[in-house]
C-alpha positions as CSV (number, residue, x, y, z in Angstrom):
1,X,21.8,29.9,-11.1
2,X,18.5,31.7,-10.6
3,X,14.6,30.3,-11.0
4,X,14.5,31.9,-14.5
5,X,17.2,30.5,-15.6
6,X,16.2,27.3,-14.5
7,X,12.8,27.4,-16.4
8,X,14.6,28.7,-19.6
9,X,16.8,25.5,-19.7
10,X,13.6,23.4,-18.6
11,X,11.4,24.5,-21.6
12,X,14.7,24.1,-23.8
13,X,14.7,20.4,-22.6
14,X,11.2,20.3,-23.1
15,X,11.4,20.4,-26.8
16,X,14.2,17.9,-27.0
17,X,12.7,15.4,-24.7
18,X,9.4,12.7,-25.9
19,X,6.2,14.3,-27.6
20,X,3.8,15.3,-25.3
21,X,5.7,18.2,-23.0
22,X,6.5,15.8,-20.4
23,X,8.1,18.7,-18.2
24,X,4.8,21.3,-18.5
25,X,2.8,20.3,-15.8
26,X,5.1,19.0,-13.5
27,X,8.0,21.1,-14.0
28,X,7.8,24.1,-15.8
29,X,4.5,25.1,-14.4
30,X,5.7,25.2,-10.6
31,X,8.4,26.9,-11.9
32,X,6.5,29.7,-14.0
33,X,4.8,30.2,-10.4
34,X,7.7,30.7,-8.4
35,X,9.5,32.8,-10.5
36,X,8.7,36.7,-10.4
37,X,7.1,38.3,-13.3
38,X,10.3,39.8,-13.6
39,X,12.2,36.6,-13.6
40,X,9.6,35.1,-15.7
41,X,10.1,37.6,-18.5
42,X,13.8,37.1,-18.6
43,X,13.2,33.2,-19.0
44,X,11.3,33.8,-21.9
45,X,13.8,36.3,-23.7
46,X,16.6,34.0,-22.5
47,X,13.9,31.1,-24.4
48,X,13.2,33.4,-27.6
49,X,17.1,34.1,-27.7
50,X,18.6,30.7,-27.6
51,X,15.6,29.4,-30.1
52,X,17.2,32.2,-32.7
53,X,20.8,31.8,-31.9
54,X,23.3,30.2,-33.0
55,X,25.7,28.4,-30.3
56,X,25.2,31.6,-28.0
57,X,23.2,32.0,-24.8
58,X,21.8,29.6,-22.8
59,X,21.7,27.2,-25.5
60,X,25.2,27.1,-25.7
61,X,24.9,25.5,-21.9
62,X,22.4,23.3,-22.9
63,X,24.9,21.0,-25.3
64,X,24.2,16.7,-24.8
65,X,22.2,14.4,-24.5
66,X,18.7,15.3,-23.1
67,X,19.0,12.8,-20.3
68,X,22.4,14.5,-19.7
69,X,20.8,17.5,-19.2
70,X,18.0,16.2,-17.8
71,X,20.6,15.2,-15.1
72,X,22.3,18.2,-14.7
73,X,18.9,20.1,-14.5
74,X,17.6,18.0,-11.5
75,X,21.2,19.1,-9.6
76,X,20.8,22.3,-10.3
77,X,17.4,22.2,-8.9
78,X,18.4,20.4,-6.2
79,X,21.0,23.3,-5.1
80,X,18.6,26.3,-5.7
81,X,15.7,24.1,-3.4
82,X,18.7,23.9,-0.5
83,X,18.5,27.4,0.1
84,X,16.7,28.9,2.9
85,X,13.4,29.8,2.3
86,X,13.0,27.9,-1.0
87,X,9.5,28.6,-2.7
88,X,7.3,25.9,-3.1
89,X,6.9,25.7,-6.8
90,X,10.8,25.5,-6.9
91,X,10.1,22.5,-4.7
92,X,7.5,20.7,-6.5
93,X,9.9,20.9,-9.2
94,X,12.6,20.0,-7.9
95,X,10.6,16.5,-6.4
96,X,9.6,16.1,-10.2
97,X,13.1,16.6,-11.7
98,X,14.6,14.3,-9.1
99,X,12.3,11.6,-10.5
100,X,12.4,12.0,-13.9
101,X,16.4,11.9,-13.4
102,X,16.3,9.0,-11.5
103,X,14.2,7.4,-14.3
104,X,16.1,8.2,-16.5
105,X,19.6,6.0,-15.0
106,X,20.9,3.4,-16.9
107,X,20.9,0.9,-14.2
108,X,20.1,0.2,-10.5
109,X,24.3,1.2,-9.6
110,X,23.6,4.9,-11.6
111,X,20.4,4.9,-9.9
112,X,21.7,4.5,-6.0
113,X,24.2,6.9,-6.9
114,X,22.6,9.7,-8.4
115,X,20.0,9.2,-4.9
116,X,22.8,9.7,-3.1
117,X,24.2,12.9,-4.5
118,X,21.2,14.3,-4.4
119,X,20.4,13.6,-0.6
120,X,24.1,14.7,0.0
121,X,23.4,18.3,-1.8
122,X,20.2,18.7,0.2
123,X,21.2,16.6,3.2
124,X,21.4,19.7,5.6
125,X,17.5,20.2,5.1
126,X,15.2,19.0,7.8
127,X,13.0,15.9,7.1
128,X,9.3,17.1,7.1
129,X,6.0,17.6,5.2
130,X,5.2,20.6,3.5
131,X,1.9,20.9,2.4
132,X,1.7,23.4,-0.8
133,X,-0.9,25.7,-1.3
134,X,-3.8,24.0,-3.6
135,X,-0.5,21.6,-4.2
136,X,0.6,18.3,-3.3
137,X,2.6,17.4,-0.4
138,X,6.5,18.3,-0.6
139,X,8.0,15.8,1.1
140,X,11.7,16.2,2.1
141,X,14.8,14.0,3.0
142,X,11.8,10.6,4.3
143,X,13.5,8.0,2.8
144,X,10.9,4.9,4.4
145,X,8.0,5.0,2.3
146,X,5.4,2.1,1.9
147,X,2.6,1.0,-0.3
148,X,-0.7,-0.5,2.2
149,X,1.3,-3.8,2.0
150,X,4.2,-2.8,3.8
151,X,6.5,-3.0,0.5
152,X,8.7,0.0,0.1
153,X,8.1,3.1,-2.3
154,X,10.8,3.9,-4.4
155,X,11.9,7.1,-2.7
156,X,13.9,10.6,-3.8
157,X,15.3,13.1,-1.5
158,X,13.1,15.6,-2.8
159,X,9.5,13.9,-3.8
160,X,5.9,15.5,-4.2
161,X,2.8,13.2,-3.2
162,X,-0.5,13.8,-5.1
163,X,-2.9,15.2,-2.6
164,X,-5.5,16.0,-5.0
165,X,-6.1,12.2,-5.6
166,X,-6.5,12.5,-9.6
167,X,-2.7,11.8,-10.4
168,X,-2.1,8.9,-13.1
169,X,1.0,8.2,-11.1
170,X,0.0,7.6,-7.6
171,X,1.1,8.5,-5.1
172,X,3.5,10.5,-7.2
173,X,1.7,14.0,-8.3
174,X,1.7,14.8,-12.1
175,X,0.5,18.2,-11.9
176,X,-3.2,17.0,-11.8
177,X,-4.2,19.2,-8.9
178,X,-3.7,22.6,-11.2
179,X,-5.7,21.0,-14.1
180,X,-8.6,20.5,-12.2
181,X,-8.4,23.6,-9.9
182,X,-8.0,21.5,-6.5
183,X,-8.6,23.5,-3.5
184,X,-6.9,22.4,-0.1
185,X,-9.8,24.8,2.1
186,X,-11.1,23.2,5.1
187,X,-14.8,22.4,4.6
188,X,-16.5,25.0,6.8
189,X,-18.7,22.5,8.1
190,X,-16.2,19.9,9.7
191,X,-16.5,17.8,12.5
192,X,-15.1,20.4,15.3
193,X,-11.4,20.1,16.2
194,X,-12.3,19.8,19.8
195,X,-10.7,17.1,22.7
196,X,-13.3,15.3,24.6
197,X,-12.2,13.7,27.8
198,X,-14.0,10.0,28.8
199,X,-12.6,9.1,32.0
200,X,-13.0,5.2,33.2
201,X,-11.8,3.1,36.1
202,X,-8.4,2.0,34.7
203,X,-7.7,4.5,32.0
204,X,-9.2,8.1,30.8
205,X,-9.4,8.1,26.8
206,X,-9.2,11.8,25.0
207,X,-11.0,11.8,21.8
208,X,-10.7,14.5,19.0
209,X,-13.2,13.7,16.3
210,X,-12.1,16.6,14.4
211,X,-8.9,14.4,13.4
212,X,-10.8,11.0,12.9
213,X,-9.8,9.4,9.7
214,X,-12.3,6.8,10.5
215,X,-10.0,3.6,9.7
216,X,-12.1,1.6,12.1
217,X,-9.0,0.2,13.9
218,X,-10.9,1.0,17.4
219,X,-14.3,0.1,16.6
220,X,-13.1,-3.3,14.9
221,X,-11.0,-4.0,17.6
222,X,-12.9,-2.6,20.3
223,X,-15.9,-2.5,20.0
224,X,-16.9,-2.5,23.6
225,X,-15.1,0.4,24.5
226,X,-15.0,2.2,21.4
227,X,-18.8,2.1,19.8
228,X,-20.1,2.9,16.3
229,X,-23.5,4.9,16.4
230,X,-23.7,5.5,19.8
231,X,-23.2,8.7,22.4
232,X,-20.6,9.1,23.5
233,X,-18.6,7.4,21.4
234,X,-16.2,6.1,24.1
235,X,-17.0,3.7,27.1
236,X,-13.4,3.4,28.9
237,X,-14.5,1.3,31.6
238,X,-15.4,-1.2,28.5
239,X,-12.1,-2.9,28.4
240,X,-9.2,-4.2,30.3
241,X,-6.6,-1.2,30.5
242,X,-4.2,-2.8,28.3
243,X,-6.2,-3.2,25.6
244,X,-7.5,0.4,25.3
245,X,-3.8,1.5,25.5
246,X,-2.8,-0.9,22.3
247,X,-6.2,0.3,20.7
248,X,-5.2,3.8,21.4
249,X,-1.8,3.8,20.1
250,X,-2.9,1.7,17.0
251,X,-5.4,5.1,16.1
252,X,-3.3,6.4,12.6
253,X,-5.1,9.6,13.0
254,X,-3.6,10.3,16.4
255,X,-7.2,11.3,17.7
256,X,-6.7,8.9,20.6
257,X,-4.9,9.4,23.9
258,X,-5.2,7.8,27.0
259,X,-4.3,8.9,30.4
260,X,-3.8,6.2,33.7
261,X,-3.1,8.2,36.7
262,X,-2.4,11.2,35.4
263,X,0.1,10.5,33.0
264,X,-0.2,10.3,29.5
265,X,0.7,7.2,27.7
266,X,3.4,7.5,25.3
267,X,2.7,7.1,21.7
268,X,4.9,4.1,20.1
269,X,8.6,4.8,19.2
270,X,8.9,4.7,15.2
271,X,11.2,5.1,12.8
272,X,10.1,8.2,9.8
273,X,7.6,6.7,7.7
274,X,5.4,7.5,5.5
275,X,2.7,4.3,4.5
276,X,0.0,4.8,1.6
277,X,-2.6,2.8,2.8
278,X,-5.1,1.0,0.8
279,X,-8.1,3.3,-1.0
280,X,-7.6,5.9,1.8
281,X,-4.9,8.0,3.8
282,X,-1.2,8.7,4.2
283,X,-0.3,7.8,7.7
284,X,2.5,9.2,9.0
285,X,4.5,7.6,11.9
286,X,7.6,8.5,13.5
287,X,6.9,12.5,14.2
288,X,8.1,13.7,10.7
289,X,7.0,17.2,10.9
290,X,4.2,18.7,9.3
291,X,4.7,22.0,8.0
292,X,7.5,22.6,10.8
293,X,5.0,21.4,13.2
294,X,6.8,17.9,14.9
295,X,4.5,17.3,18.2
296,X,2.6,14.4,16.2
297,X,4.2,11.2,16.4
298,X,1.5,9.9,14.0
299,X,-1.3,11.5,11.8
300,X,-3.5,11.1,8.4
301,X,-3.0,12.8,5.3
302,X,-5.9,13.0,3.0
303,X,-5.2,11.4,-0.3
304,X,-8.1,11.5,-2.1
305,X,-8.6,15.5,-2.4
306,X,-12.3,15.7,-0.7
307,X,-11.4,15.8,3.2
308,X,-13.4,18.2,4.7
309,X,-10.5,19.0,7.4
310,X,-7.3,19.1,4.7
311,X,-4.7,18.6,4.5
312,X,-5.8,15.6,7.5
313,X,-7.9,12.8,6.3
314,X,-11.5,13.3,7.7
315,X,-12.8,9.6,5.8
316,X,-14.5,10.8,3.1
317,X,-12.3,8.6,0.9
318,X,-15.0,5.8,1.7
319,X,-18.3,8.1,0.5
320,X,-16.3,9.6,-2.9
321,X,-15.4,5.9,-3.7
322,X,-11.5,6.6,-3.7
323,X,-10.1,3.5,-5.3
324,X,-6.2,2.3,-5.8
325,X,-6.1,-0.5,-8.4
326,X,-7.7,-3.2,-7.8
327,X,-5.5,-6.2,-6.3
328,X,-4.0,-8.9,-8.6
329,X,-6.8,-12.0,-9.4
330,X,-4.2,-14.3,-8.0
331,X,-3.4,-12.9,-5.4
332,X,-0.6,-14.3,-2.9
333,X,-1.1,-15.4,1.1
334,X,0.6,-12.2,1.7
335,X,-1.5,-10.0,-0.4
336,X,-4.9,-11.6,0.6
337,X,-4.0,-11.0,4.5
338,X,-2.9,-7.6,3.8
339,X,0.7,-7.4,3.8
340,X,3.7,-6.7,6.4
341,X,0.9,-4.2,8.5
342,X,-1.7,-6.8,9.5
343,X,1.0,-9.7,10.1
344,X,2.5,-7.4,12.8
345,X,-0.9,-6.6,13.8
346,X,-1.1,-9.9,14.6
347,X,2.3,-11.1,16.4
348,X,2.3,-8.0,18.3
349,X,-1.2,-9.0,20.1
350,X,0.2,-12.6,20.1
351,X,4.1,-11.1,22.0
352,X,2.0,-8.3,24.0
353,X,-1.2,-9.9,25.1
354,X,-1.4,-13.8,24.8
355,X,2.5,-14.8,26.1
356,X,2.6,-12.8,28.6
357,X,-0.6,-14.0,30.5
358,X,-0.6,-17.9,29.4
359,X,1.2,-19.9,31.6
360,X,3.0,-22.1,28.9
361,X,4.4,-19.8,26.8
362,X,5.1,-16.8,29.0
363,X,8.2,-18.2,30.8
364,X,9.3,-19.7,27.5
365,X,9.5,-16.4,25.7
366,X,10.2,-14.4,29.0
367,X,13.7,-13.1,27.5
368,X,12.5,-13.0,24.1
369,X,14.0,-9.1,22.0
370,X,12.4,-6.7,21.8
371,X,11.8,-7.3,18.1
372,X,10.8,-10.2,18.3
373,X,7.0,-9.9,16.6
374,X,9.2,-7.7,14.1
375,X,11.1,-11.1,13.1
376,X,8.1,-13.1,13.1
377,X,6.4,-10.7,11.1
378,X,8.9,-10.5,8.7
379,X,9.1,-14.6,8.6
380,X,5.4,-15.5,7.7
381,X,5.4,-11.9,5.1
382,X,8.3,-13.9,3.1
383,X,6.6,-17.2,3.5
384,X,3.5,-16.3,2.5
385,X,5.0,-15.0,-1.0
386,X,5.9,-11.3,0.2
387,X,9.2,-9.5,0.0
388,X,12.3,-11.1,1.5
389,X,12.6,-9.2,4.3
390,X,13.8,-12.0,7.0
391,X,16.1,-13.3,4.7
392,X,17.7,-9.6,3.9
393,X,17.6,-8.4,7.4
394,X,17.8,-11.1,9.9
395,X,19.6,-13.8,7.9
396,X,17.2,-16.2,6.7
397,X,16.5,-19.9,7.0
398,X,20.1,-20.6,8.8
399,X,19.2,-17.9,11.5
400,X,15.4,-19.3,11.7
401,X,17.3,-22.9,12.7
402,X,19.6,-21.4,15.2
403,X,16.6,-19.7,17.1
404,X,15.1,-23.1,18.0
405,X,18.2,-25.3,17.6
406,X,18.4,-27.1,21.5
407,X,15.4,-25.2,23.1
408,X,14.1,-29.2,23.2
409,X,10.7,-27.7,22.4
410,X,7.5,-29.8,23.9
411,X,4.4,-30.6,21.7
412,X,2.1,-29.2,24.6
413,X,4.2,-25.7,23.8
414,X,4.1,-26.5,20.0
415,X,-0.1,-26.4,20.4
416,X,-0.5,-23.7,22.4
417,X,1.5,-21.3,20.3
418,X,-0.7,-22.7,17.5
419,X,-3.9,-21.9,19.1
420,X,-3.2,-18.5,20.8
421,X,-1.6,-17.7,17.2
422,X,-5.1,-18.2,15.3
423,X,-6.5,-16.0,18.1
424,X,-4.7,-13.8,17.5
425,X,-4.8,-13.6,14.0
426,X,-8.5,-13.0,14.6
427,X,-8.1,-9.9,17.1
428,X,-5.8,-8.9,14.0
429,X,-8.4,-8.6,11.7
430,X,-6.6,-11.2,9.4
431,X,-8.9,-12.7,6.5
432,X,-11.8,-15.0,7.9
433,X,-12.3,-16.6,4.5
434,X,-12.3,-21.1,4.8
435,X,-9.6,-20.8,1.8
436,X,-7.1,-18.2,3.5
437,X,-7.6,-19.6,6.8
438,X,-7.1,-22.8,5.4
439,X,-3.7,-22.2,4.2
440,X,-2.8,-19.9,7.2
441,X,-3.6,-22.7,9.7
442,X,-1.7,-25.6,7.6
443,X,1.3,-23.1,7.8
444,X,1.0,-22.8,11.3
445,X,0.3,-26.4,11.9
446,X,3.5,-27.5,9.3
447,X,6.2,-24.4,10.6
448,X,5.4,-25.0,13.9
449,X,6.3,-28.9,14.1
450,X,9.3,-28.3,11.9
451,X,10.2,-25.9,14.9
452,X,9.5,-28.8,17.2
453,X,11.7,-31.3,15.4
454,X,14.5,-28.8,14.6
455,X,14.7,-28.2,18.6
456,X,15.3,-31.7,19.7
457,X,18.9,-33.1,21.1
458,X,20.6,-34.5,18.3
459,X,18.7,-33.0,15.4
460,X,20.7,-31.8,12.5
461,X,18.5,-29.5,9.9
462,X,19.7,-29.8,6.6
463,X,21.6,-25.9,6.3
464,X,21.6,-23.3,3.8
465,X,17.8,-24.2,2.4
466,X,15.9,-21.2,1.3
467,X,13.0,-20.2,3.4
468,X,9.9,-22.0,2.4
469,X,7.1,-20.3,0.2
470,X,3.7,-21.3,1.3
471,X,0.4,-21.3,-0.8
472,X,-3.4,-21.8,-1.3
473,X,-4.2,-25.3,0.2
474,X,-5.3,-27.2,-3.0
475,X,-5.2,-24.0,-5.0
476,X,-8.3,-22.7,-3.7
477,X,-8.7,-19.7,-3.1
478,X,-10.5,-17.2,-2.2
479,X,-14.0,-16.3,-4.5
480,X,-13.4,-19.6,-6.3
481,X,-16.5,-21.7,-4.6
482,X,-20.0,-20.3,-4.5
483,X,-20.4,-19.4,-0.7
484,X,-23.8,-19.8,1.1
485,X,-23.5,-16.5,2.1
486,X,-23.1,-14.6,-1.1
487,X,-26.3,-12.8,-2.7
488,X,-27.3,-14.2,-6.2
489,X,-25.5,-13.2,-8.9
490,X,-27.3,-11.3,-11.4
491,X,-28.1,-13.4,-14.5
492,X,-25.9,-11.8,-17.6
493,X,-28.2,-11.7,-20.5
494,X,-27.2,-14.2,-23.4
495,X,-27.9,-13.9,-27.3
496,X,-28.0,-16.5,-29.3
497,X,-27.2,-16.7,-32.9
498,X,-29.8,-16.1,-35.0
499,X,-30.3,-18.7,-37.9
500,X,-27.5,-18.9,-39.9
501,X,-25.1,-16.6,-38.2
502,X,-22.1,-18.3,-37.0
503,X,-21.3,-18.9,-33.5
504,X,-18.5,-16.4,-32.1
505,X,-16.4,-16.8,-28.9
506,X,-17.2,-13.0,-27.9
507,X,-20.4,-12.5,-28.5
508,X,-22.1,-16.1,-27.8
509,X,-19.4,-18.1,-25.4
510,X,-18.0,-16.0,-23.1
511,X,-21.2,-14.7,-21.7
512,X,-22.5,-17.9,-20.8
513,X,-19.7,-18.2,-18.4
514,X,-20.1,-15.6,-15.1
515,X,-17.3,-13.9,-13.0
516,X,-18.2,-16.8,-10.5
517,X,-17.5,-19.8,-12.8
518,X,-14.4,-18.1,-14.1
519,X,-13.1,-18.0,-10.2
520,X,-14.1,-21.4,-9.9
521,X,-12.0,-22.8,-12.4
522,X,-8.9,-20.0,-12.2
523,X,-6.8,-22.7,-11.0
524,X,-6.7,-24.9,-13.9
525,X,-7.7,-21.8,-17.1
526,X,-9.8,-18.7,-17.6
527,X,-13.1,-19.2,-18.9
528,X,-12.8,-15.7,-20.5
529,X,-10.1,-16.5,-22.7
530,X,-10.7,-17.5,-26.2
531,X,-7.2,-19.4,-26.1
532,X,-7.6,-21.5,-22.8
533,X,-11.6,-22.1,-23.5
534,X,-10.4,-23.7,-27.0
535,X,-7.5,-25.7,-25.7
536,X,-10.3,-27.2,-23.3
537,X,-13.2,-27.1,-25.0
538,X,-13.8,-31.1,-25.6
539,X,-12.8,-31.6,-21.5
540,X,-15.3,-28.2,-20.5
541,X,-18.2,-30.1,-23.0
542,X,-17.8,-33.6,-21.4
543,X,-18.2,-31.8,-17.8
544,X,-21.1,-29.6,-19.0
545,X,-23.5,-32.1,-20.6
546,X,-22.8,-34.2,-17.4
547,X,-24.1,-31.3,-15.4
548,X,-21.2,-31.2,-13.2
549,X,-20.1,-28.1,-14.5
550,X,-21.0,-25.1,-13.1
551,X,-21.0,-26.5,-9.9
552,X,-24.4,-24.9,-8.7
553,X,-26.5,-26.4,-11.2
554,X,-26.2,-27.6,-15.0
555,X,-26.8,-25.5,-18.0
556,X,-30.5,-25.4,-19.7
557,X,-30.1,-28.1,-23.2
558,X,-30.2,-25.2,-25.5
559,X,-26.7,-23.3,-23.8
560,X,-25.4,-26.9,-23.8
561,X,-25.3,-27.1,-27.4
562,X,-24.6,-24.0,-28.4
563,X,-21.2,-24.7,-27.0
564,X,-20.7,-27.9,-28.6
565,X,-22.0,-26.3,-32.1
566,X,-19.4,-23.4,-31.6
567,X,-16.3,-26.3,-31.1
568,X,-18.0,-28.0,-34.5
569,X,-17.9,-24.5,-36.6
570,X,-13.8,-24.4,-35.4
571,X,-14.4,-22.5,-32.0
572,X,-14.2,-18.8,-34.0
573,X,-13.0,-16.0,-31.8
């Protein structure tokens, strides 16, 4: 099997596949560029031949069922791209045909298994992050990859990540990049990649502002030590020792070190991952190697194609407005206090820096394992109406009953793990909001005296219950009260009918209501739907001509009655 031959069969399959050349940009592109002009020439004789033949040629091999081939294509591919020194448009390719395979499997059984014969015919290839010229990143044999909430990424042995940040199928690439002409240059004019050395009486910090992504996990955290807008930048002898270290190896970039007597401090032990963070970066943990390169444990891959230090995220994701899809209106707990990455944020600080020094808890949790904040993490990220993870990987509400069952907990241990816990959800950066913290504190309050009973002598938890599933207190939430704090909200302008034209839902009754009244009353319907604002309209009338409704003042008379008038012509869409 040879490149050509591969792109003859892939613009066979082409043809035969849905309207709209699904395989041109993604596959037979790439493949048109790693083939020699040679090579190129046969493919399209081998093309021109089996489109005239008749049963002979290549389109003899290309008998069944397009997903069949489709299939068979993606192996093929697969082999070729195992090779030694495979090019990269054979391995963009290859990442696309593995997908489209994949997508292609009849169920989530044919889907694990065609994963796995594909990892087994390029299992000998070394994980790692090729970065493709003007191309997205080639990413090979990861198999941990994460959206910003900590959720996994479908993943394929072979996949290629859009780097120019225009692909429809983030954080998949579609061929976008050659559409628009992406270049991955360096910006001439980027920060330096130079190491700056700040020593301090604890602990010297080395800074490279070259690699900044400019997450603000230092200066958020930090901001004694680590200071936004002024020179220099660092202060070590800001902060206790330990914290600079914990700020230091938080830095996703990896332009943070830190030295204490001469030794440099280790960067955290990780598993491979790859985690596509909210409206910014790829960060990298675990020391995957980048383009052969493996001496970064962690790093920053630009996602939104305008770094000025590619392929490393320089921030400049926040001044091109780089945007991932809004999240959901109704959001979850999870969701709103960003996902599995804050919540271990936040019980790592609590484990690492609040136990240990209060003189409560720290004997109590003395022998604690090592994964401990892992497990609590995992807990409150199911509870709070995220993935499963506690139940899937540390056995679920039974296991969470045997932890406490006969510690005979005390309430003076029950409160301070309460307390210390909401401080540390602040160092954490969690939500700040009255309606998540709210709900976040009744959790805490609520889990941690079930804790308390379940320890006692005697106490017998009912087994087997599922673990609980925790929501907005009252079903507020957050952006559905006018806050103090907000700026006014620009007035929308309003027509009225003119005489004798009747009164429509869209053109005269939704505007009356703003994005703020709509959040107001999300819990019970939506102000901007024709359906709900009908089935309600008698209750919504009542409320409005008693003023109670919006909440931050009544409606002028005029407005008033143009809603009632719309409910006596027969509420018209």
């Amino acid at each position: 099997m040879t490149i050509a031959e591969l792109l003859a069969r892939a613009r066979l399959l082409n043809r035969d596949l849905a309207p709209g050349d699904p395989l041109a940009d993604t596959v037979i592109r790439p493949l048109a560029a790693a083939a020699t002009e040679a090579e190129a020439e046969d493919a399209a004789g081998a093309e021109d031949a089996a489109g005239a033949g008749a049963g002979s040629g290549p389109e003899a091999a290309e008998d069944g069922a397009p997903a069949e081939r489709l299939w068979e294509l993606a192996k093929d591919a697969t082999r070729l791209r195992a090779r030694p020194g495979a090019h990269e448009g054979l391995i963009e390719a290859t990442a696309a045909l593995q997908h489209l395979a994949c997508l292609s499997a009849e169920d989530a059984d044919v889907l694990r298994r065609r994963i796995a014969e594909l990892a087994g015919i390029q299992g000998a290839l070394e994980a790692g992050i090729d970065v493709a010229t003007d191309g997205p990143y080639l990413v090979t044999n990861v198999s941990r990859i994460t959206n910003w909430l900590g959720e996994p990424v479908q993943t394929f042995p072979q996949m290629a990540l859009c780097r120019c940040g225009q692909s429809a199928t983030k954080p998949l690439c579609d061929g976008s990049h050659a559409r628009a002409g992406f270049s991955g240059a360096k910006d001439p004019a980027r920060v330096p990649d130079r190491l700056d050395t700040h020593e301090g009486v604890q602990v010297t910090v080395t800074d490279n502002r070259g690699r900044c992504a400019h997450s603000g996990f230092c200066t958020d955290r930090l901001p004694r030590v680590f200071r936004v807008d002024q020179e220099p930048f660092v202060a070590p002898s800001g902060g206790r020792a330990d914290e600079i270290v914990r700020a230091v190896r938080a830095c996703p970039s990896g332009a943070l070190g830190a030295v204490i007597d001469g030794d440099e401090v280790p960067a955290p032990r990780r598993p491979p991952g790859i985690e596509v963070s909210k409206d910014g970066p790829y960060r990298i943990t675990g020391g995957i190697p980048l383009d052969g390169d493996a001496s970064g444990e962690h790093y920053s891959l630009c996602r939104c194609g305008h770094s000025r230090n590619k392929p490393l995220c320089s921030g400049m994701h926040y001044y091109v407005g780089f945007a991932d899809p809004p999240m959901s209106p109704d959001p979850t707990l999870f969701e709103w206090a960003g996902g599995l990455p804050a919540l271990r944020r936040m019980t790592h600080i609590f484990y690492e820096k609040y136990v240990p020094q209060d003189d409560l808890l720290g004997p109590l949790f003395a022998r604690m394992s090592p994964d401990h904040p892992e497990r609590v993490a995992a807990w409150l990220a199911e509870t709070f109406g995220g993935p499963s993870l506690y139940t899937e990987r540390y056995g679920g509400y039974d296991h969470m009953v045997a932890e406490h069952a006969g510690k005979a907990l005390t309430e003076q241990w029950r409160a301070r793990w309460a307390q210390l816990m909401s401080l540390a959800a602040d160092e954490a950066g969690l939500p700040a909001d009255p309606e998540f913290r709210a709900a976040f504190a009744g959790y805490i309050e609520w889990g941690s005296r079930i804790a308390l009973e379940n320890s006692q002598p005697g106490a017998a938890p009912p087994p087997h219950m599922p673990v609980p599933r925790w929501w907005w207190v009252c079903e507020a939430r957050p952006g559905s009260r006018a806050s103090a704090l907000a700026p006014p909200e620009q007035p929308v302008p309003v027509r009225l009918p003119e005489p004798g034209e009747p009164v429509g839902f869209a053109d005269h009754i939704r505007p009356l209501f703003r994005e703020m009244d709509r959040r107001s009353m999300s819990f019970a319907f939506d102000l901007w739907s024709h359906e709900d604002v009908t089935r309600h309209a008698d209750a919504i009338l009542h409320r409005l001509r008693q003023g109670g409704m919006p909440c931050d003042g009544a409606w002028p008379a005029e407005r008033v009655e143009l809603f009632a008038r719309w409910i006596a012509e027969g509420a018209a869409p």
